[in-house]
Residue frames relative to the residue before (quaternion, step in Angstrom):
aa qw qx qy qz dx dy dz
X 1.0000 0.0000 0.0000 0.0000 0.00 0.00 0.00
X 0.7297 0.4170 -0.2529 0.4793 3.43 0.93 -0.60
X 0.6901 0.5045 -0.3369 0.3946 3.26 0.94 0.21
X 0.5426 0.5751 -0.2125 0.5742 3.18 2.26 -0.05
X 0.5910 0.4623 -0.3614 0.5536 3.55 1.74 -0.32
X 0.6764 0.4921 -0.3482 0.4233 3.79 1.38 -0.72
X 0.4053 0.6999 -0.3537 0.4699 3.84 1.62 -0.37
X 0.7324 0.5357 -0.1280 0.4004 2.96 0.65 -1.98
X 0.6606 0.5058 -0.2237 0.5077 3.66 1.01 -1.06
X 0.7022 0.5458 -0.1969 0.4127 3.09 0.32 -1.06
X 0.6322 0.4916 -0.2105 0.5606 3.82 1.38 -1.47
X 0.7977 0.3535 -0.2759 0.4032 3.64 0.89 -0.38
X 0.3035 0.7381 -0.2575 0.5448 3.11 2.19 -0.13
X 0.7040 0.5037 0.0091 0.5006 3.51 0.71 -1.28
X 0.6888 0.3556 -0.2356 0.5861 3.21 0.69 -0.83
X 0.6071 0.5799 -0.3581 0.4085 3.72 0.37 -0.75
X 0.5973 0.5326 -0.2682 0.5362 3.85 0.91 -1.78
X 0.5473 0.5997 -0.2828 0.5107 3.89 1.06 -1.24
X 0.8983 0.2239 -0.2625 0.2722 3.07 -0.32 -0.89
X 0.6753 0.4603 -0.3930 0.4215 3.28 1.69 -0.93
X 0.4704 0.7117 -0.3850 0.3522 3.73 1.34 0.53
X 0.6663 0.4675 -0.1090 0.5707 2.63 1.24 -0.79
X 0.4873 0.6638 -0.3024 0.4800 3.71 0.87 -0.51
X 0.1217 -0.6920 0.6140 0.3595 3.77 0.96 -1.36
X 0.7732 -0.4794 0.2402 0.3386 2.83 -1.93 0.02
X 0.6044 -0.6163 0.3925 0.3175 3.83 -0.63 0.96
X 0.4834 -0.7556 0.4121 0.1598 3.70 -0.48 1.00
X 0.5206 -0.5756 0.4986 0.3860 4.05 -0.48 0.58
X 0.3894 -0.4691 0.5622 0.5588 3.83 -1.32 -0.32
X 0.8720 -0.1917 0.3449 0.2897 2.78 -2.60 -0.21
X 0.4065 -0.6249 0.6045 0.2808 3.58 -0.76 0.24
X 0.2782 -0.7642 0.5394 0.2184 3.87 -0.67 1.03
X 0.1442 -0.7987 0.5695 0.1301 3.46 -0.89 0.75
X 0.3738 -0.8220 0.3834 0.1936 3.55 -0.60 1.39
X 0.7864 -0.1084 0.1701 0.5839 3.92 -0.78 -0.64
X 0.2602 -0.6562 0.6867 0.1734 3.51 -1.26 0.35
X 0.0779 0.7554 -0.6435 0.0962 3.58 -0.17 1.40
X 0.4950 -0.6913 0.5239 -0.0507 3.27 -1.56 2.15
X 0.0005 -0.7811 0.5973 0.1817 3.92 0.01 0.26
X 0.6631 -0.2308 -0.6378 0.3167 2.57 -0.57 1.39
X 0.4844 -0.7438 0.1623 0.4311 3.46 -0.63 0.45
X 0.6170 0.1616 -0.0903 0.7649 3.75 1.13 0.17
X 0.2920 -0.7382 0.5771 -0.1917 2.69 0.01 2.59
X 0.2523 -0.6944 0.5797 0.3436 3.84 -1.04 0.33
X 0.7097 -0.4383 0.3351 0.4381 3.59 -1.22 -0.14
X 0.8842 0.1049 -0.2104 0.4037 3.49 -0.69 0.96
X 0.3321 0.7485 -0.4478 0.3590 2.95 1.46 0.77
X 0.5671 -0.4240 0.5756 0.4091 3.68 -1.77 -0.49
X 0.0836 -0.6846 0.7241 -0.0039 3.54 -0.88 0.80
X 0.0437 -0.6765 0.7240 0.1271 3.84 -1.25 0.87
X 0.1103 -0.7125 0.6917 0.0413 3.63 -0.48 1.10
X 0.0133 0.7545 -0.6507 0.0850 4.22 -0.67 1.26
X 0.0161 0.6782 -0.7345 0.0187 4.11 -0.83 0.81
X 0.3756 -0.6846 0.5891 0.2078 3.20 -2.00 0.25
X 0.2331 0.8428 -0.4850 -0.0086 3.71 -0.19 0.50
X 0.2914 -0.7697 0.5659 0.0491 2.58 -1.95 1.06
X 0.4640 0.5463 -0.6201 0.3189 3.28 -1.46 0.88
X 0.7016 -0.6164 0.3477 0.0828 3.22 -1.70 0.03
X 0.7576 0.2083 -0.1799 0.5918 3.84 -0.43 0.73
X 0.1426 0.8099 -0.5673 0.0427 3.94 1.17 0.36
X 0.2807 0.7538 -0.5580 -0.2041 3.62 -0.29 -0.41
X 0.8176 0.0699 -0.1285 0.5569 3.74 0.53 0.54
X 0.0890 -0.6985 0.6978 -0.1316 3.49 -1.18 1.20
X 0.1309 -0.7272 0.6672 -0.0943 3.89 -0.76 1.32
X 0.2323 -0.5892 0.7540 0.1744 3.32 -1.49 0.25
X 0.0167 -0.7145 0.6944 0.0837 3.43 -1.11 0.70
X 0.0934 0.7633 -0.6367 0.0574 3.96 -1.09 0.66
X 0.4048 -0.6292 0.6623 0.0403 3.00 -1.91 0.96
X 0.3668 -0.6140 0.6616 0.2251 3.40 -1.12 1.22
X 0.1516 0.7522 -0.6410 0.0179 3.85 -0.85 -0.15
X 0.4477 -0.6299 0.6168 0.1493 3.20 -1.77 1.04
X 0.3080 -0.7223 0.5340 0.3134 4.11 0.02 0.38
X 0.6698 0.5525 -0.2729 0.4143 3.30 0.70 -1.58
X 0.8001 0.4165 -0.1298 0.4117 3.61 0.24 -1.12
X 0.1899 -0.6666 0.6362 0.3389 3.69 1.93 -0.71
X 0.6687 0.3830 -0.5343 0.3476 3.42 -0.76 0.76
X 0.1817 -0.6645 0.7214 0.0701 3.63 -1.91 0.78
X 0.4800 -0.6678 0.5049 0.2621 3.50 -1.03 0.88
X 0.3498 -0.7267 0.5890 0.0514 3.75 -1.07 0.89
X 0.5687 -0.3838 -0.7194 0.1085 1.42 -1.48 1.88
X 0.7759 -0.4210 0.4495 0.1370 2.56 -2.18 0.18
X 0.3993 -0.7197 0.4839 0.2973 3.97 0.18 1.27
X 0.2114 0.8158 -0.5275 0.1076 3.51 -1.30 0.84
X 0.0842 -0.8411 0.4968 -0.1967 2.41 0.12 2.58
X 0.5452 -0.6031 0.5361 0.2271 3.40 -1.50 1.06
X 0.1273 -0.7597 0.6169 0.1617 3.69 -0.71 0.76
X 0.2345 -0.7510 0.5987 0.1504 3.63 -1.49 0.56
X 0.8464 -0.3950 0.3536 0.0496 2.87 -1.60 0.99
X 0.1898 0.8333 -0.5182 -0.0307 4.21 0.80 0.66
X 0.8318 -0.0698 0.1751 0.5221 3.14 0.75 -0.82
X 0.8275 0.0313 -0.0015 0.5607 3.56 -1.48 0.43
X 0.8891 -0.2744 0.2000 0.3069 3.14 -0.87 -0.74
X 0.4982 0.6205 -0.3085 0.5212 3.83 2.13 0.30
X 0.1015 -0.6675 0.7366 0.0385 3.22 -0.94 1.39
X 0.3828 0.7552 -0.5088 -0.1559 3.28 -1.90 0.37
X 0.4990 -0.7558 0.3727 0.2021 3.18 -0.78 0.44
X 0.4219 -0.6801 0.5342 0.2723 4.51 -0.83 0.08
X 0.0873 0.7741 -0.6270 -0.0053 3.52 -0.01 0.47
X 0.0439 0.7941 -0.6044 -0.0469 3.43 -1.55 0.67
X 0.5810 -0.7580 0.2190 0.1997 3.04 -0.68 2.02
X 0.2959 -0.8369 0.3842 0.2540 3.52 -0.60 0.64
X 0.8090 0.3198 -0.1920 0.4542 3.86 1.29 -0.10
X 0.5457 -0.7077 0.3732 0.2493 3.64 -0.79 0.62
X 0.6053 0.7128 0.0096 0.3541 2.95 1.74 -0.90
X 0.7202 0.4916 -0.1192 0.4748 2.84 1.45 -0.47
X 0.3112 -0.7793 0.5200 0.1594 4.24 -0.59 0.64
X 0.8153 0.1506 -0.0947 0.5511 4.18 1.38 -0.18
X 0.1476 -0.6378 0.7429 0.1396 3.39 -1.13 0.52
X 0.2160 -0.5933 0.7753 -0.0164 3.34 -1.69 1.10
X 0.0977 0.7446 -0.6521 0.1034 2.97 -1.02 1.40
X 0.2264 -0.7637 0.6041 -0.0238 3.18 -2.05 0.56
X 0.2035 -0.7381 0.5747 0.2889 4.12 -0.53 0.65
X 0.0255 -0.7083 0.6993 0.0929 3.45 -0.97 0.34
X 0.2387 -0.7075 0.6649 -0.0204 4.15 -1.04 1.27
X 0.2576 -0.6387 0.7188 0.0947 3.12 -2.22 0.18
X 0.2210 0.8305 -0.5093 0.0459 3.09 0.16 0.57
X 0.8448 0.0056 0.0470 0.5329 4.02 -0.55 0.90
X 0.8211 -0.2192 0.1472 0.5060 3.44 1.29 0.98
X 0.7754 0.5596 -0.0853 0.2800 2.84 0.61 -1.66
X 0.1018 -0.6733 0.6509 0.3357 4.46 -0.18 -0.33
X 0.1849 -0.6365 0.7333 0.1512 3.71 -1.71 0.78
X 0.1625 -0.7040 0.6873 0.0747 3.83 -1.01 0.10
X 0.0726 0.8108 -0.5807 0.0093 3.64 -0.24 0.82
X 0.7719 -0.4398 0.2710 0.3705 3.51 -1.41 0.98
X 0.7566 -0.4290 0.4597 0.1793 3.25 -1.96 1.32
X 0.2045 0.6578 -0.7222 0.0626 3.80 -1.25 0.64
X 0.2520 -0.7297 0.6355 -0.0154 2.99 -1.16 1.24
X 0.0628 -0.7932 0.6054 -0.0186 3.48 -1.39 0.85
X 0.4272 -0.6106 0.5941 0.3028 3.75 -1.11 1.20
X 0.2728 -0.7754 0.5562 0.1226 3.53 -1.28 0.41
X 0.4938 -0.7316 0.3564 0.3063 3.93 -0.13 0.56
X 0.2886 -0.7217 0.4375 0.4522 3.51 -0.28 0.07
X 0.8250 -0.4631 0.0943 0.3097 2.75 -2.15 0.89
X 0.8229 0.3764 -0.1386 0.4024 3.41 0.50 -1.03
X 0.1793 -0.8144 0.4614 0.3030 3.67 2.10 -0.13
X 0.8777 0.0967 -0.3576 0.3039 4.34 0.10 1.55
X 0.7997 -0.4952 -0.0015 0.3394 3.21 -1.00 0.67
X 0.7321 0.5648 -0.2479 0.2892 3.57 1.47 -0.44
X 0.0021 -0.8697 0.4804 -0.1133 3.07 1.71 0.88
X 0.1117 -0.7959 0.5846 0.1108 3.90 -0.77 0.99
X 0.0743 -0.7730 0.5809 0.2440 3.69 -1.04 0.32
X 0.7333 -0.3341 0.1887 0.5612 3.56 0.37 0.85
X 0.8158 0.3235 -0.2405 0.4147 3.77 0.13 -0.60
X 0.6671 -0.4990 0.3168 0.4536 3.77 -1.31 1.31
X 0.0879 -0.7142 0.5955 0.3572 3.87 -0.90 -0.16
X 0.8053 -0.1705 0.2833 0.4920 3.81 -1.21 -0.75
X 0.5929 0.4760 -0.4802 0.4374 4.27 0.61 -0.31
X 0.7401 0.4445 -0.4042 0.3022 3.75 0.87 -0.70
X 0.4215 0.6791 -0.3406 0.4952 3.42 1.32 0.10
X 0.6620 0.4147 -0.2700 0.5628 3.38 0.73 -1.23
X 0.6924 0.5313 -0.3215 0.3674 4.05 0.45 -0.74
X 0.6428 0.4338 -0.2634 0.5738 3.60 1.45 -0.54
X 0.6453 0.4824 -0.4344 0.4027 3.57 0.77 -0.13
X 0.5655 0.5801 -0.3200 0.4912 3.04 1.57 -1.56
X 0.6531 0.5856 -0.2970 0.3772 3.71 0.56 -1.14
X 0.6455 0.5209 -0.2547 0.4971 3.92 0.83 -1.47
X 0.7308 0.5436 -0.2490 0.3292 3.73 0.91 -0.92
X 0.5274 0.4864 -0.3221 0.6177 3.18 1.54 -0.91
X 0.7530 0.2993 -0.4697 0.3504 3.61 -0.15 -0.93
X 0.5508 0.5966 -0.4517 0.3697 3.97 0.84 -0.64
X 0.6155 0.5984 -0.2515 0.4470 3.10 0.78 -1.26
X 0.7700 0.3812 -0.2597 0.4409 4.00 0.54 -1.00
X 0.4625 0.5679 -0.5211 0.4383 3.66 1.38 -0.70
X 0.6441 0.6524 -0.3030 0.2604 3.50 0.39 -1.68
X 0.7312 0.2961 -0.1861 0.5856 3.43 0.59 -1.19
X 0.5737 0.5450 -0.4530 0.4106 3.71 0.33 -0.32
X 0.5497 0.6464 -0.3081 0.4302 3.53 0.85 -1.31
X 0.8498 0.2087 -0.2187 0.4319 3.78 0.40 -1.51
């Protein structure tokens, strides 16, 4: 009997060494991906965006930003999706210069996607409001607005005003 419990051990002994042979070689964790920092942070539309993260882990060998122009109002994002390669500055910060491609639009949705030991990671969705284009209130679209009205009244009074006193 005891030589059927040492059979028994031994056959599952064996089988284990098997399988983790077979298995291959056992994969690191996930690479951790830190903050997603935006230069500027609430970029207008067609601007330069520096998008810089810190990650950690092991065997990186490539690390992309991927983002979506998008209209909120309208629910729509222009297609395709930008996918830029970020580099390597230091220690452990990768980043990349992106420069927006549509005027139209009020958010970018972004996302990091890595390689790490073979492998692609995709980590989770961040979304940013964008400023408008010109960032104040006197934004012009080619056509007079409501101040040039006020200037011709403002204008008609003074000259009424000088006839008057000239007169006496």
């Amino acid at each position: 009997m005891r030589n059927n419990i040492r059979k028994a051990v031994m056959a599952i002994f064996i089988g284990i060494i098997v399988y983790l042979l077979v298995a291959g070689t056992v994969h690191g964790a996930k690479p951790i991906v830190g903050d997603i920092t935006l230069t500027p942070a609430h970029p207008a539309p067609q601007s330069v965006v520096t998008f810089s993260t810190d990650i950690s882990g092991d065997s990186i060998s490539s690390v992309r930003v991927v983002l979506n122009e998008c209209d909120k109002d309208k629910g729509i994002c222009h297609a395709p999706p930008q996918n830029v390669s970020m580099s390597k500055k230091s220690g452990n910060n990768y980043e990349a210069k992106v420069t927006l491609q549509w005027d139209d639009v009020t958010s970018i949705t972004y996302h990091i996607e890595l390689k790490s030991d073979g492998k692609w990671y995709e980590y989770e969705d961040h979304t940013t409001t964008l400023s408008s284009k010109s960032g104040d209130s006197n934004d012009s679209n080619g056509s007079p607005g409501f101040e040039i009205i006020v200037i011709f009244i403002s204008l008609i009074i003074i000259v009424l005003f000088l006839k008057r006193y000239k007169l006496k």
